[in-house]
Each structure stands twice: as C-alpha cells, then as structure tokens.
C-alpha positions as CSV (number, residue, x, y, z in Angstrom):
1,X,0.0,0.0,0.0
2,X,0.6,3.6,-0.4
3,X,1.4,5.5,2.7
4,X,1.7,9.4,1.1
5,X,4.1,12.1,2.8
6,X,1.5,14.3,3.7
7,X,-0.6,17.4,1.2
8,X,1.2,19.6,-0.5
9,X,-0.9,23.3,-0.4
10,X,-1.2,24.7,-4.2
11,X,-0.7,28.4,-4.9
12,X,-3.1,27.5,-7.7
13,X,-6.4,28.7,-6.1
14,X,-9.1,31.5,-4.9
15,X,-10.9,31.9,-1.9
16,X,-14.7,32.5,-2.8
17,X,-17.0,33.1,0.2
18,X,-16.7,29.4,2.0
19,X,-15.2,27.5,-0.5
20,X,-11.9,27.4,-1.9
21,X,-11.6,27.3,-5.4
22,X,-8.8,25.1,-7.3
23,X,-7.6,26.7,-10.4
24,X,-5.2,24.4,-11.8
25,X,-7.7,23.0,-14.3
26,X,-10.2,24.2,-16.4
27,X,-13.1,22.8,-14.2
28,X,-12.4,25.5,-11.7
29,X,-13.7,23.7,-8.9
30,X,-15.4,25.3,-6.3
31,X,-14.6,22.7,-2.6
32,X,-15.8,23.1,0.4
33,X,-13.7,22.5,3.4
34,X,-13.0,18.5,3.7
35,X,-14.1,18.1,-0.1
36,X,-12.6,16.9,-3.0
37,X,-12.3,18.3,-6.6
38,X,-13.4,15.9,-10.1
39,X,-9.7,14.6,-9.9
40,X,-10.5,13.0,-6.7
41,X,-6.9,14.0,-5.2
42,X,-7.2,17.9,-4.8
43,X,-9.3,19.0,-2.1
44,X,-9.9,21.6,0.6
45,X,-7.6,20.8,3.3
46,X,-7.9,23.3,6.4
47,X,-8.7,26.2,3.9
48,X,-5.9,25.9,1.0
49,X,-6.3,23.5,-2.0
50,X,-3.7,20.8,-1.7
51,X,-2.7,17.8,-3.0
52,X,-3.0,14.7,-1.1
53,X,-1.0,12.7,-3.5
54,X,2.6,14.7,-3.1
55,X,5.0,11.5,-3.0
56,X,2.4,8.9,-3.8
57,X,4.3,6.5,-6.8
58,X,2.1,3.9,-8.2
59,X,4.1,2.8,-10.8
60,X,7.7,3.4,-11.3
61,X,9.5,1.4,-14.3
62,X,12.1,2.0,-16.9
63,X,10.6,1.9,-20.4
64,X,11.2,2.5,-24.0
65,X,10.7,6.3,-24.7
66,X,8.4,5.3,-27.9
67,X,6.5,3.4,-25.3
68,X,5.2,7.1,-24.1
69,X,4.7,7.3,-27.4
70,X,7.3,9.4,-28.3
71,X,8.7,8.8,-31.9
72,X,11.0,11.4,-32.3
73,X,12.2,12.4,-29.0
74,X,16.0,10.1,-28.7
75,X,14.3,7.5,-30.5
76,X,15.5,3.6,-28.8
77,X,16.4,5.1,-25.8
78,X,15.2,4.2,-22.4
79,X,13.2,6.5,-19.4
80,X,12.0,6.2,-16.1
81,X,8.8,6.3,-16.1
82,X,6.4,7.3,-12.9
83,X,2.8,7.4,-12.0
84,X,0.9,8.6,-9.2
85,X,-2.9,8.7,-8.5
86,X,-6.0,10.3,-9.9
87,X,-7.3,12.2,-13.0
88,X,-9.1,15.3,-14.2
89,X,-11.2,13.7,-16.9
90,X,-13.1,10.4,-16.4
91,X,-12.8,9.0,-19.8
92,X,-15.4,5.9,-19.5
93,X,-12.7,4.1,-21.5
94,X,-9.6,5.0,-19.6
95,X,-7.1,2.2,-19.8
96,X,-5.3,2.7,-16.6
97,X,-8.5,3.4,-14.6
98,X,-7.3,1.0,-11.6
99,X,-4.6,4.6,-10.4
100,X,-6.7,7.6,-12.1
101,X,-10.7,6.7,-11.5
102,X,-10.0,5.2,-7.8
103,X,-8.0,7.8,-5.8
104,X,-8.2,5.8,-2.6
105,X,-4.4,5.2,-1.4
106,X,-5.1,2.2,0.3
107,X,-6.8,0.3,-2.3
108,X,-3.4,0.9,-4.7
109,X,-0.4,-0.7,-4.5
110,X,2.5,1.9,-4.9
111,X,5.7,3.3,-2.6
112,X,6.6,6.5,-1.1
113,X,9.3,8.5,-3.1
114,X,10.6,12.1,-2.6
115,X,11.8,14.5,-5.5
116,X,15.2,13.4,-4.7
117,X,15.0,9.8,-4.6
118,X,13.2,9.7,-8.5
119,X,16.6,12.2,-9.2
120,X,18.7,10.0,-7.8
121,X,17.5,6.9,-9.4
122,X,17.1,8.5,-12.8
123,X,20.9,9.4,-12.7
124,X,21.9,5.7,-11.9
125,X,19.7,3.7,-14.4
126,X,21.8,3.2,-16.7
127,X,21.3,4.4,-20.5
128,X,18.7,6.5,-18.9
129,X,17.7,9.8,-20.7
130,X,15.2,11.7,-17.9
131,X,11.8,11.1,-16.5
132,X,8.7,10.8,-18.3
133,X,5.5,11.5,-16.0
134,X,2.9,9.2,-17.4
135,X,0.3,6.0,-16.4
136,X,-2.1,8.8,-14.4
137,X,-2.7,12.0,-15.4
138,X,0.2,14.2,-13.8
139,X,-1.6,17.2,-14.1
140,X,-3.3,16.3,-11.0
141,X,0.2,15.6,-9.1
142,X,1.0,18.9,-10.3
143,X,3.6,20.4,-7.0
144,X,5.2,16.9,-7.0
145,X,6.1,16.6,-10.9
146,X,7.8,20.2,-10.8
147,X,9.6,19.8,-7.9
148,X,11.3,16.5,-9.6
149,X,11.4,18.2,-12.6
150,X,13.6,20.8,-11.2
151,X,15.9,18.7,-10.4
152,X,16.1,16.5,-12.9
153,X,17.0,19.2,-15.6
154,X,19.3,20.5,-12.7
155,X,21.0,16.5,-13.7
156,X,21.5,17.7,-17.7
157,X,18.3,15.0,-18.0
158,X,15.2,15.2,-19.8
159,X,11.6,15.4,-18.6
160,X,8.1,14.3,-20.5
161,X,4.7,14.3,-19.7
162,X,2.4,12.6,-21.3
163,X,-1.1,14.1,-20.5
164,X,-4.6,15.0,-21.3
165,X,-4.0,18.8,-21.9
166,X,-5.9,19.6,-19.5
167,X,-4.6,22.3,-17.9
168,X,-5.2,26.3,-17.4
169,X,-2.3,28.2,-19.1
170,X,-0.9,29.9,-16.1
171,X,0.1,26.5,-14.4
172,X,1.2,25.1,-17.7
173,X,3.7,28.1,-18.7
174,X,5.1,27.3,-15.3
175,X,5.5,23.8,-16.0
176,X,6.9,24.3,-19.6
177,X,10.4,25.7,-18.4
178,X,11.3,22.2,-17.5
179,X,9.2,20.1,-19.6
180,X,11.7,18.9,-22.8
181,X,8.9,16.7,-24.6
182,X,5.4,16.5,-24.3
183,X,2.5,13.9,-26.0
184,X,-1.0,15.0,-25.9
185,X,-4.0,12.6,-26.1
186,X,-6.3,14.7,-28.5
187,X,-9.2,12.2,-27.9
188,X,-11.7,13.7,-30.7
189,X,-12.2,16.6,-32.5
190,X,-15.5,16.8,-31.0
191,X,-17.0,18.6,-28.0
192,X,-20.2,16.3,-27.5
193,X,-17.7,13.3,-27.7
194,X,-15.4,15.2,-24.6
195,X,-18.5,16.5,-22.5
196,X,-20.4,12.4,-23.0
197,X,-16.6,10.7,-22.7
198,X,-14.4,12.2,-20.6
199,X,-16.6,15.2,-19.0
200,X,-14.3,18.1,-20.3
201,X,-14.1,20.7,-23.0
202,X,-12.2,20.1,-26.6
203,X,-11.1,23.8,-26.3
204,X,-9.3,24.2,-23.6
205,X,-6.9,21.1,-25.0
206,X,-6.5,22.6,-28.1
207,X,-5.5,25.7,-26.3
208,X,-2.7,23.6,-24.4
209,X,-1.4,21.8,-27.5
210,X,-1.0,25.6,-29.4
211,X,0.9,27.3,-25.7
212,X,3.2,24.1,-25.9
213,X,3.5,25.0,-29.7
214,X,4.1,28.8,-29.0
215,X,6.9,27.6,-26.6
216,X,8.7,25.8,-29.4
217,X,8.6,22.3,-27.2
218,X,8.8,19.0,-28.7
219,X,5.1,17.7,-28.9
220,X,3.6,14.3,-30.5
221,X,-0.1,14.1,-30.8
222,X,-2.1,10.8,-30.0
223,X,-5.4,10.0,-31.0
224,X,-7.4,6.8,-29.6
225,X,-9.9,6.3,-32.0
226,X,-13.0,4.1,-30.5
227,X,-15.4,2.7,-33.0
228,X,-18.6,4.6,-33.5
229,X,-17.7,7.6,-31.3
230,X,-14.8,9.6,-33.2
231,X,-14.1,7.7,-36.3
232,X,-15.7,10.1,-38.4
233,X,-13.9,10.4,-41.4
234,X,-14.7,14.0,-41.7
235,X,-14.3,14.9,-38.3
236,X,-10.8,13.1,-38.6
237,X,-10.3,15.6,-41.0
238,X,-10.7,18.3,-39.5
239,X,-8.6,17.7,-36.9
240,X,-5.9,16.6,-39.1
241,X,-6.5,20.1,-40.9
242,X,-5.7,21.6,-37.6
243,X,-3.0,20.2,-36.6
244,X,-1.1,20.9,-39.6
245,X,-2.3,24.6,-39.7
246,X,-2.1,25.2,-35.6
247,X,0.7,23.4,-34.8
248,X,2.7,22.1,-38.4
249,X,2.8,19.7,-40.6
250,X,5.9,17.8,-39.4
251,X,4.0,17.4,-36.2
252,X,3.9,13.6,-35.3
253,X,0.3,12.2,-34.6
254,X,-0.1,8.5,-33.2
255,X,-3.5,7.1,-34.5
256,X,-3.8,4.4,-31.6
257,X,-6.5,1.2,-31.4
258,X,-8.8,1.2,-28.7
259,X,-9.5,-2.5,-26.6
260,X,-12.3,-2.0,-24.5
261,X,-11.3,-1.1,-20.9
262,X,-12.8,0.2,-17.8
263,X,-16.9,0.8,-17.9
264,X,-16.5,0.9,-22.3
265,X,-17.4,-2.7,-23.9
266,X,-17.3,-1.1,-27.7
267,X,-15.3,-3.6,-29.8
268,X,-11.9,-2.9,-30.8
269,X,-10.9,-0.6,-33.2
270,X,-10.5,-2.3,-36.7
271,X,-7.2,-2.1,-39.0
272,X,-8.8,-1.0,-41.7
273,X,-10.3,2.0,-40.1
274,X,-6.9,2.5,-38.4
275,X,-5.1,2.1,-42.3
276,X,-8.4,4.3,-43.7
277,X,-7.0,7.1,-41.3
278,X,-4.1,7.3,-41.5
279,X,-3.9,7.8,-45.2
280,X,-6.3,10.9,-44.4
281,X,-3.4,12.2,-41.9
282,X,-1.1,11.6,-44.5
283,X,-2.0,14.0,-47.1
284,X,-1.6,17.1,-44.0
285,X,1.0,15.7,-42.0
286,X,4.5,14.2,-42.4
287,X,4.8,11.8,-39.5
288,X,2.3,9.2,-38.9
289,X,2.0,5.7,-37.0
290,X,-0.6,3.9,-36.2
291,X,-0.3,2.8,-32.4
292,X,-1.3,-0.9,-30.6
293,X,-0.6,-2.8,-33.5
294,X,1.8,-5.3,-34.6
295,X,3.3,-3.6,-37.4
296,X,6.1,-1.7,-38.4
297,X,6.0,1.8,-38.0
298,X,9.5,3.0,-39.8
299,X,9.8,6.6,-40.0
300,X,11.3,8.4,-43.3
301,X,12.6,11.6,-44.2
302,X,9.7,14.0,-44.9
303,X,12.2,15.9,-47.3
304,X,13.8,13.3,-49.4
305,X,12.3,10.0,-48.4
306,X,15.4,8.2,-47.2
307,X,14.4,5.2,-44.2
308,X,16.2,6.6,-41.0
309,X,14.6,4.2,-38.2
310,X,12.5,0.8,-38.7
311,X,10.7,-0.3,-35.7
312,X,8.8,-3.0,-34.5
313,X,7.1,-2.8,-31.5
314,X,9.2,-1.0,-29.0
315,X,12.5,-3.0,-31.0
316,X,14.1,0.3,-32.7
317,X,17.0,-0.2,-35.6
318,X,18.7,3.3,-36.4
319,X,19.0,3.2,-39.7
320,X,22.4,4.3,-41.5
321,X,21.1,7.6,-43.2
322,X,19.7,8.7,-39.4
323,X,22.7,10.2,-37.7
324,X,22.0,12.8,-34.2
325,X,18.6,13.4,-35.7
326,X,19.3,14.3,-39.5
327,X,19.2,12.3,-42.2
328,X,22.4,11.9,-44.0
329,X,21.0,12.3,-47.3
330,X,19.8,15.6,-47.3
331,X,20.3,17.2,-43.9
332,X,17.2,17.2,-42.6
333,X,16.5,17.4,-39.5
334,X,13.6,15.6,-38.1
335,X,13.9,15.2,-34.6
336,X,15.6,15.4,-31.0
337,X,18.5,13.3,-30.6
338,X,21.4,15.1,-29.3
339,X,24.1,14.3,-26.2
340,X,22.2,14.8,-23.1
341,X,22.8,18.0,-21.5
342,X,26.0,18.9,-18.9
C-alpha cells in the first residue's frame, strides 16, 4: 500500500465566500472545506487547496521512450517512467482506470518517493535519458512533478509528460520551463464526444497543444480512436486540418487502437479504419503511425524519403542515413537526438 508524505498546499487557487476554489484546471472547482475536486486528489484541506497525493508513486518502471509514445524524441532510448494517483477527466474508457478513476491510497499498491530519490535513481539507471510522468494524469500531481522536474534538468536529463491537456495556461507556462517533450491525447475533435466521454471541453486542449507550440517544445499528438464515437472520417479531418495549420505539418500524430477497458465494452478498433485514417493524416501531416498494432512503424525523411529508423514494437533499428537526428542524405533534420545536457 501507499502510505503518502502528507498534502502539499497549491498556490493554484481562490478563496470564494466558504469554498476554496482550485484553479489548476479548467473545471475551476469550487470545494468546500473536507471536499474533493473531479480529480478526486485535490481537495480543501484546512482552507488551501492541496494535493493529497505529493509523494504517492504507483508505478515506477524504466521503459522505452516510444513506449510514451514518443517517436521522435531520442528514438530507442530508455526513461523512467512514474505514476501517481487520480485524474481530471473520467474517460469511460480509460485504460489505466485502476490509479486515475480510484484515488483511494489504500486500495493501490505503490511506494513513497521524494523529489530526490526519483533524481537520484534516474541518474543511476543506466542508459537513462530523464523522467517521463505518465500512467495517471500528472496534471493532477501537479507540485510533486515540478519539484522533480527541477531537479532532474538540474542533472542535464530530460523530462516528458504525457497528458490530457488539461490544464489552465498559467500553471502550464510554469510547468513548460522544465518540460523537454510533451504527448498530448487529442481524444476527438468533437465537443459532444469530450463532455459524453471524458466530462471536459475540446477547447481548452486545443489551447494547451497551441501554448506548448508557442513555446517551441517538442510535442507528438495521439489519438485513440473508438469505433462509433470519433471515427468520423470528416471529423478526422478536420482535426488533421488543424493540426497541420495550428501546430505544423511535421508534427507527429499516433493514431492508436482502442481494446475496450474500464466501464467501455465497444469492440476494438478495426485495421482498416486504423489504415483508412491514417492515409487521411497523411495527405496534411508528415509523421504518422498507427499505435497498438503489430506492425512496423518505420519513419522516413519528410524531405527526401530516405528510411532513417525501422521499428517494430518498442524494438528500434537506427538506420544508417539517421545520424543525431538528421538524415544523412539531405540534412534534414527531423527530430531530437542530441548528447544529453551537462
């Protein structure tokens, strides 16, 4: 079991008449005194929002970065990889429901960690490149992911979240100082499908994907497409169309197949729907893969073509034309892969 350090007070909030309100997130919640907010982790705690999940690690592992997915951030390399608990969406279809729908410590398995000790173990695992915040959304574990962030970039490493997007810009400007690499889960161009599915609003994630943009930060874009829900071909399109416009055409967008999890029992996503988008997202964008599959997803040079990295599954093979990110062909460059940082 999970036995947490104790809350962590936020700065991110508002005192209106009895309540306190949490302004981390775009729900705004309003929380009376002993209350929780819709994440189900940030409450009203003696008259200050806090966090009561500051130190709480339910899953801790070392994983292959395009396991995030990242496929142009130090593609083949490894990251730790650390979760916490709780969520400020409640997808009905959320895959790692067990640590983001049921915020109860004691019912989840997990340790105690402090900022320090995740530093200190990302500096000793070897062939490590950083810390990616993932499993949960870490939005939610907002104080504890920048105070490890800190220090990790204080290391030369990297840090990645991978998150819903939603997030109020204030907090996420913040956050973006240390943040090297970020994927976004667009789940649907659609705001019926976010208010019936996940009980948030499309906009203020499309906001968040366009700040990270503005910021010049590495981004990847993944879409889980569920049968019947956002498969629309033209609603695919458009936000294909956007991406490209918004945020550019080299932006790299992970069309991913949906297996029934949590309180969803749709059927899973077909390969040909999968294959039938993806050659929509092709005509706008330069980079895309089509995500829980077995099949190769070998990236190219958007300039001249050349094969720079084959992969299959998480197994990567750096091609001989891909050399510190550019492809020796033509010079283009496509991607992070430097040294690490001193």
């Amino acid at each position: 079991m999970i036995y947490c350090m104790g809350v962590v007070a936020s700065k991110y909030s508002n005192k209106v008449n009895r309540k306190i309100q949490c302004t981390l997130c775009p729900h705004m919640c309003l929380i009376h005194e002993g209350n929780m907010g819709k994440c189900g982790v940030r409450g009203n705690l003696g008259g200050k929002i806090a966090a009561k999940n500051y130190g709480c690690v339910s899953g801790l592992a070392v994983d292959p970065i395009e396991k995030k997915p990242l496929y142009h951030f130090f593609p083949g390399q490894k990251i730790l990889s650390i979760g916490s608990l709780g969520c400020n969406l409640k997808c009905n279809f959320c895959q790692n429901w067990q640590i983001s729908q049921n915020c109860e410590i004691n019912n989840v398995s997990g340790i105690e960690m402090t900022p320090e000790e995740i530093a200190d173990k990302a500096k000793n695992t070897k062939n490590n490149i950083g810390v990616a915040y993932t499993y949960n959304e870490p939005t939610v574990w907002f104080e504890f992911m920048l105070d490890t962030a800190k220090k990790i970039k204080h290391l030369g490493l990297y840090n990645v979240m991978v998150s819903n997007g939603y997030i109020n810009k204030e907090p996420l400007i913040e956050l973006i100082e240390y943040i090297d690499a970020f994927n976004i889960d667009l789940k649907a161009f659609s705001d019926s499908f976010y208010k019936e599915m996940a009980k948030g609003d499309l906009r203020y994630v499309l906001n968040t994907i366009k700040t990270i943009r503005s910021y010049n930060k590495h981004i990847e874009i993944t879409n889980l497409v569920i049968p019947g829900k956002n498969d629309n071909v033209d609603q695919f399109s458009q936000m294909v169309e956007w991406i490209a416009t918004e945020i550019g055409e080299e932006t790299v967008l992970h069309i991913s197949r949906y297996f029934p999890r949590y309180k969803q029992v749709i059927s899973p996503t077909g390969n040909q729907k999968l294959e039938e988008l993806r050659q929509i997202a092709q005509r706008v964008l330069k980079h895309v893969y089509i995500g829980n599959v077995d099949e190769m997803n070998n990236t190219l040079c958007s300039n001249c073509g050349a094969s720079l990295i084959r992969r299959s599954a998480y197994s990567v093979n750096l091609l001989s034309d891909f050399d510190n990110g550019l492809c020796v062909k033509c010079g283009n460059k496509l991607m992070e892969y430097a040294a690490l940082r001193q």
